[in-house]
Structures are given as structure tokens and as C-alpha cells.
C-alpha positions in Angstrom: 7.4 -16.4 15.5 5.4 -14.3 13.2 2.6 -12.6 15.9 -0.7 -11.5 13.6 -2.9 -9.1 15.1 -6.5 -10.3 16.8 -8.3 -8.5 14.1 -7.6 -10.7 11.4 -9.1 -13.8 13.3 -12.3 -12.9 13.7 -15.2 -15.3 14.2 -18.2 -16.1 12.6 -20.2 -14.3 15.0 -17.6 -11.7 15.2 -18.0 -10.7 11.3 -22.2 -10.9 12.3 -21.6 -8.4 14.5 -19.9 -6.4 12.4 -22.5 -6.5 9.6 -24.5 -5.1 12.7 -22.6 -1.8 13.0 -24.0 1.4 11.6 -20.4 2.3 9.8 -20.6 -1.5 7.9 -24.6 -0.6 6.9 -24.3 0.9 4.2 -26.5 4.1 4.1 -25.0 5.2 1.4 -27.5 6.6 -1.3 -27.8 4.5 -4.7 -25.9 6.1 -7.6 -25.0 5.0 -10.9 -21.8 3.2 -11.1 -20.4 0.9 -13.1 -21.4 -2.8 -13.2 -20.1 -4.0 -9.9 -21.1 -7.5 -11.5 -17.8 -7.4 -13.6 -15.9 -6.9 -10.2 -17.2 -9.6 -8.6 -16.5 -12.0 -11.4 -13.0 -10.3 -11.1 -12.3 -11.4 -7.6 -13.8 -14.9 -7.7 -17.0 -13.8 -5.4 -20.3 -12.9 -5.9 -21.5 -11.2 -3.0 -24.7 -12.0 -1.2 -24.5 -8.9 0.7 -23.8 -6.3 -2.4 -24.2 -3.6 0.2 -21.0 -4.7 1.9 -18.9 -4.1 -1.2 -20.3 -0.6 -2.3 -19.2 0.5 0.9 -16.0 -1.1 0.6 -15.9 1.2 -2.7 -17.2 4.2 -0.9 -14.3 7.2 0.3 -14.1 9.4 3.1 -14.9 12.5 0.4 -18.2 10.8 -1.1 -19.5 10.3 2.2 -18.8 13.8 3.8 -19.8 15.5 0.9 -23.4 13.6 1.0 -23.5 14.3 4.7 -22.9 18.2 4.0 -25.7 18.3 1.3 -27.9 16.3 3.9 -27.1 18.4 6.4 -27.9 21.7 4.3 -32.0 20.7 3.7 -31.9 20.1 7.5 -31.2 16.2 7.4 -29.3 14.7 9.5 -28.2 11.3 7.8 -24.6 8.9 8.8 -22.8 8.0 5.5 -20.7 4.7 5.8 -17.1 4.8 4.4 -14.7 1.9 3.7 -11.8 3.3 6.5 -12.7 0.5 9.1 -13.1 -1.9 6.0 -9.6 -1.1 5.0 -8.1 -1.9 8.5 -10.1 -5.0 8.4 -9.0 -5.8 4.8 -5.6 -5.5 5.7 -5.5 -7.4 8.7 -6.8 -10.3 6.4 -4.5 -9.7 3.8 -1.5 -9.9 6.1 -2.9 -13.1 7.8 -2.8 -14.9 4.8 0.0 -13.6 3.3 2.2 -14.3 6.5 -0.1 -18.0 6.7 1.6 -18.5 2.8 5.1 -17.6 4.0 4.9 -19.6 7.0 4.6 -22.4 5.0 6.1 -21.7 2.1 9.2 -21.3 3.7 9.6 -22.9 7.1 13.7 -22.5 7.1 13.5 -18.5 7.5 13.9 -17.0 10.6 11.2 -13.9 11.5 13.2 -11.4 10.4 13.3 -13.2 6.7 9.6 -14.0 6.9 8.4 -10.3 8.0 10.6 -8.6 5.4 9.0 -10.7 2.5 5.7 -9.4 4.0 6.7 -6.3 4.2 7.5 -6.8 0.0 4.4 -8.6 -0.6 1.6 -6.1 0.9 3.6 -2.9 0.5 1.2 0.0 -1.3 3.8 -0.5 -4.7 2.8 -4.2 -5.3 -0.9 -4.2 -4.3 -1.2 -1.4 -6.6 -0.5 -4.1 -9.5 -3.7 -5.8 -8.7 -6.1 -2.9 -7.9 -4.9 -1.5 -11.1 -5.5 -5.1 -12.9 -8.8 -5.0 -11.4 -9.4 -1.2 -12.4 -10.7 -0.8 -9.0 -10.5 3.2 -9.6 -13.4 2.9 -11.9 -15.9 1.6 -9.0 -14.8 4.0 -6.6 -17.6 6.7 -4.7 -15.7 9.6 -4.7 -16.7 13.1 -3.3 -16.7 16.0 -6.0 -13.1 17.4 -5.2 -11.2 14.1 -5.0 -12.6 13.3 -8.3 -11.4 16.5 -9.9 -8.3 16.2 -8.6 -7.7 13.0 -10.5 -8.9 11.2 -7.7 -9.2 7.6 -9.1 -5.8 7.5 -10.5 -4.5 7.7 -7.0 -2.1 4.9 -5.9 -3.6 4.9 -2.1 -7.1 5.2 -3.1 -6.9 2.0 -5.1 -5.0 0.0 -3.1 -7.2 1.3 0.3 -10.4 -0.1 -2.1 -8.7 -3.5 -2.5 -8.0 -3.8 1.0 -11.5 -2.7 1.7 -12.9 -5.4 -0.9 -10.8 -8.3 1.3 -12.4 -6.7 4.3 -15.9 -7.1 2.5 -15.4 -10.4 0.9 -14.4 -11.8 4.5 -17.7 -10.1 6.0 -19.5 -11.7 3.6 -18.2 -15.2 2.9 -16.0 -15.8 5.7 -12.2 -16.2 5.2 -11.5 -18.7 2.1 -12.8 -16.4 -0.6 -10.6 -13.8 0.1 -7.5 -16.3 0.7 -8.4 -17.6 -2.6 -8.2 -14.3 -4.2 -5.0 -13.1 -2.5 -2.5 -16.4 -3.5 -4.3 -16.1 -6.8 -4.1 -12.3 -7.5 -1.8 -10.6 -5.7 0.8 -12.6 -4.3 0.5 -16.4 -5.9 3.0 -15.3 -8.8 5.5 -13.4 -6.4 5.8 -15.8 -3.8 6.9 -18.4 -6.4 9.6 -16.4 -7.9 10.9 -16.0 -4.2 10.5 -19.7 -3.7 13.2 -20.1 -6.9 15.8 -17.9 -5.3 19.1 -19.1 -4.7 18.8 -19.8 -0.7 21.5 -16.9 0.2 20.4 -14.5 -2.3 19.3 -10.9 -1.4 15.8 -10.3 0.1 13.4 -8.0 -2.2 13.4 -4.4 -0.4 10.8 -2.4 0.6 12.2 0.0 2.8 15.2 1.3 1.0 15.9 3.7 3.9 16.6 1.1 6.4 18.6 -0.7 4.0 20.6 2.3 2.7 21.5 2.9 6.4 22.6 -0.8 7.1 24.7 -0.3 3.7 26.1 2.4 4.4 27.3 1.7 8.1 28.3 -1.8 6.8 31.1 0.2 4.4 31.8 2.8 6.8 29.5 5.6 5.9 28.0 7.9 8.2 23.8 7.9 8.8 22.4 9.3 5.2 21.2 12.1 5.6 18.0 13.9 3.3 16.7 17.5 2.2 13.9 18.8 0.6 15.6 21.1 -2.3 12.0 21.6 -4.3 8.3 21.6 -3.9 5.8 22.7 -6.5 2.8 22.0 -7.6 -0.9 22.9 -6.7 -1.6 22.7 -3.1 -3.0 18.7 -3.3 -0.8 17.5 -6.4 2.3 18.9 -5.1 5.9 17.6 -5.8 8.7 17.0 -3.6 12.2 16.6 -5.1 14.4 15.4 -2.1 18.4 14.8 -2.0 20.1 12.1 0.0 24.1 12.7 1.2 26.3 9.7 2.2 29.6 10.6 3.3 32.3 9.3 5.2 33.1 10.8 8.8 36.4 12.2 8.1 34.8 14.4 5.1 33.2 17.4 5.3 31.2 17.0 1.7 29.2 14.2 0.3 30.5 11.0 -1.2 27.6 10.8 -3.1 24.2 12.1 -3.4 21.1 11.1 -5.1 17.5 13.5 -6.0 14.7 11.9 -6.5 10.6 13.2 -7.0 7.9 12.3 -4.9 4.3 13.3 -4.6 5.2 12.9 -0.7 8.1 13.9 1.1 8.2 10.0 2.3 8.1 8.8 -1.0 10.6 10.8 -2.3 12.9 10.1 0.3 12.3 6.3 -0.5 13.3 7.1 -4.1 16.3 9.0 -3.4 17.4 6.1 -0.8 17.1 3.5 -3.7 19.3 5.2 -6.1 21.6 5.8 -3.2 21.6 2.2 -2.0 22.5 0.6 -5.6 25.7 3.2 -6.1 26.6 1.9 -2.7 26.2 -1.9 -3.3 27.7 -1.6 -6.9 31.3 0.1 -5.2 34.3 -1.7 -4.9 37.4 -1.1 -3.2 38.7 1.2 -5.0 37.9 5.0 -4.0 35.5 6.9 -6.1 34.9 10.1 -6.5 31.7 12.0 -5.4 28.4 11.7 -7.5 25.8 12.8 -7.8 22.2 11.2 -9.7 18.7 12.0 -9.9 15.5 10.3 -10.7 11.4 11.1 -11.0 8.8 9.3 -8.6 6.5 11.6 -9.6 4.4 9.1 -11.2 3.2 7.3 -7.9 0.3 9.1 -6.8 
């Protein structure tokens, strides 16, 4: 049974209450930003409380940073950011998603059903939509985050989208914001998984915990992974990473795979993917050790 979390099933009165709070009023000064109008029209919901969706598009840095300045004059002021928005957001996201699957396909056991979750909210594929939505534009960003490219960040965007779910459920309750997710961001997805052959493979998130079931499954030992590089600034660094897969009666690698990552995490994920297609393209016949690289510099 696929358990979602209380958050997501807030009431009426609940989402009230939460328009109450001093976080979700926005006290955000007014700034010029680009026509949220066109946003709205984007995800199918014009808001009656257009505070609720600046401070979904309002970071951590913007509000500090005004705080600071306030503070300097002798002010004391509270600056709303969309952190508890984005928890909200993506307690929404995942109820409906996992509502979708449910019924989409009643045949697969949990494990199936949280794995295509997993696929359908992971950071790589909401990032299609906030980028289709050029949520990066809208963004309140505090002077150093937008110098340091800021709205071309991968988990800025896709925090803001889950932040706008967050705000669009605030502010309408929760069919808008189902409406937009089947629509937007997983609609076309879940219908390509709904034409796969019944015993075909599951889409992947987490290539390390599949390159470790692959490998045990041919007799590999646990992959292991090393950071051989970073460089890079301080906050746009680059992390080249190297998986090994070997066997346990050899003392060097079978393979291994490098791979670039803005985080070590992300890296490692990159390196694990190469890793885990050599492993499901070998046959029985013995190969020699390899090596391969490749760049996931690109994902901020």
C-alpha cells in the first residue's frame, strides 16, 4: 500500500490556517518582476491571493539579504521565503502523482508503484517543466545567488515549482494544482509508461541502487566510488568521481566509469549510470577491463 504523508491532505481549514502564519504572509517588499500574469496563465490558475505566489517565488537569499539591510537602519522586519511552501508543494505533488499511479496501474505491487514515483518527481524531470515554464525568470533572488548564475540553477527551479503547487493548493484548494500536475509534468510520462510492454524494465532514478543490484546479480562485488577531481570557484565547483566494479577474486577493477558533477551525489549518480549500462550490455563471455567517462557538469 502506497502510505502518503499527513501533510499532503490538508483540510480546508487547515490551508486557512496556514494563510494565517507569519512565514505564508508575505512581507516581502514589492519589487519589479516580471509579469506574474503570464505565469499564472501558464499553470491554468489565476490566483486570488497573488501574495501567496510571490512568496512561493521568493528564496532563502532574497529574504536574508532584505532582513540584513533592515536590520542595518535599525529595523527589525521577518521576510517570508518559499522553504515551508516547497515541503507543502511536494507533499501535494507526490499525492497526486502516487493518486495517478494508483489508478493508472492497479496490477503493480508497491515496490513498482514507488519506483515510478520516484521517476516521476525526481529533481531531473520536474526540471522539464520549471524550465518550460521559465520559472527562473520570476524568482526573488538575494544579490549573490543571482551573480552566481542563480536562476539557471536546477534546484532553484524545481524548489519554485514545488513552491507554486504548495501556493496554488493554499489558494484554490487541491484540483488546480492536480490539474496542472497530470497536465504538465507528468500526464505525457505516465502514458508512455502505461504502453510498456508489462515485463519491461522500470525507468531508473537511482542508478546506484540499481548498479549495486546489477552488479551483485552477475557476481560483482559492492561498487565502489572516489572523488579523483574538484575545481571550480568555491559555489560552482566540479566534482569528477570514478566508480570500480570488480569481481572478488581480482584485485583491480573490471571496469570503471568517471563521470562530472556539480555535487559529489550527482556525480556519483552519473558515474553509476554509465557503470550500470556496461554491466547490463555484458554477456557471457569475459571482457576485459574498461574504463569510460562522461560530463554532468551541466545539471546545476
Amino acid at each position: 500500500m502506497v502510505r502518503l504523508g499527513r501533510a499532503a491532505l490538508l483540510t480546508m481549514t487547515d490551508r486557512q490556517s496556514h494563510r494565517d502564519r507569519p512565514t505564508f504572509a508575505c512581507h516581502t517588499p514589492r519589487m519589479k518582476t516580471p509579469d506574474l500574469g503570464k505565469l499564472e496563465k501558464a499553470v491554468g490558475h489565476e490566483f486570488r491571493d497573488r501574495g501567496l505566489l510571490e512568496l512561493a517565488l521568493t528564496h532563502s537569499s532574497y529574504a536574508r539579504e532584505t532582513e540584513s539591510q533592515a536590520a542595518a537602519k535599525g529595523e527589525t522586519v521577518t521576510i517570508g521565503d518559499n522553504e515551508q511552501m516547497e515541503f507543502l508543494g511536494d507533499a501535494v505533488l507526490g499525492l497526486v502523482t502516487s493518486q495517478e499511479l494508483y489508478q493508472r496501474f492497479p496490477k503493480f505491487q508497491e515496490g513498482q508503484l514507488s519506483k515510478l514515483r520516484a521517476y516521476l518527481v525526481s529533481e531531473k524531470h520536474l526540471f522539464l517543466t520549471a524550465k518550460k515554464l521559465r520559472i527562473g525568470k520570476y524568482l526573488k533572488l538575494g544579490r549573490g545567488e543571482e551573480l552566481s548564475g542563480g536562476r539557471d540553477k536546477t534546484a532553484l527551479q524545481v524548489d519554485a515549482l514545488e513552491a507554486v503547487l504548495a501556493a496554488m493548493y493554499l489558494d484554490a484548494g487541491l484540483e488546480k494544482p492536480r490539474a496542472f500536475v497530470l497536465d504538465k509534468v507528468i500526464g505525457a510520462e505516465v502514458k508512455k509508461l502505461a504502453r510498456r510492454k508489462t515485463d519491461g524494465p522500470l525507468p531508473v532514478t537511482d542508478y546506484k541502487s540499481a548498479l549495486q543490484e546489477t552488479a551483485h546479480a552477475s557476481g560483482f562485488l559492492q561498487p565502489s566510488y572516489v572523488v579523483v577531481r574538484e575545481q571550480g570557484p568555491q559555489h560552482k565547483k566540479t566534482f569528477t568521481v570514478e566508480v570500480r566494479v570488480r569481481r572478488q577474486d581480482k584485485s583491480r577493477p573490471d571496469y570503471a566509469a568517471h563521470a562530472d558533477g556539480t555535487t559529489k551525489k550527482k556525480a556519483e549518480q552519473a558515474a553509476a549510470e554509465v557503470a550500470l549500462k556496461y554491466l547490463k550490455s555484458l554477456t557471457k563471455t569475459t571482457r576485459p577491463a574498461k574504463r569510460a567517462s562522461v560530463s554532468a557538469a551541466q545539471e546545476q
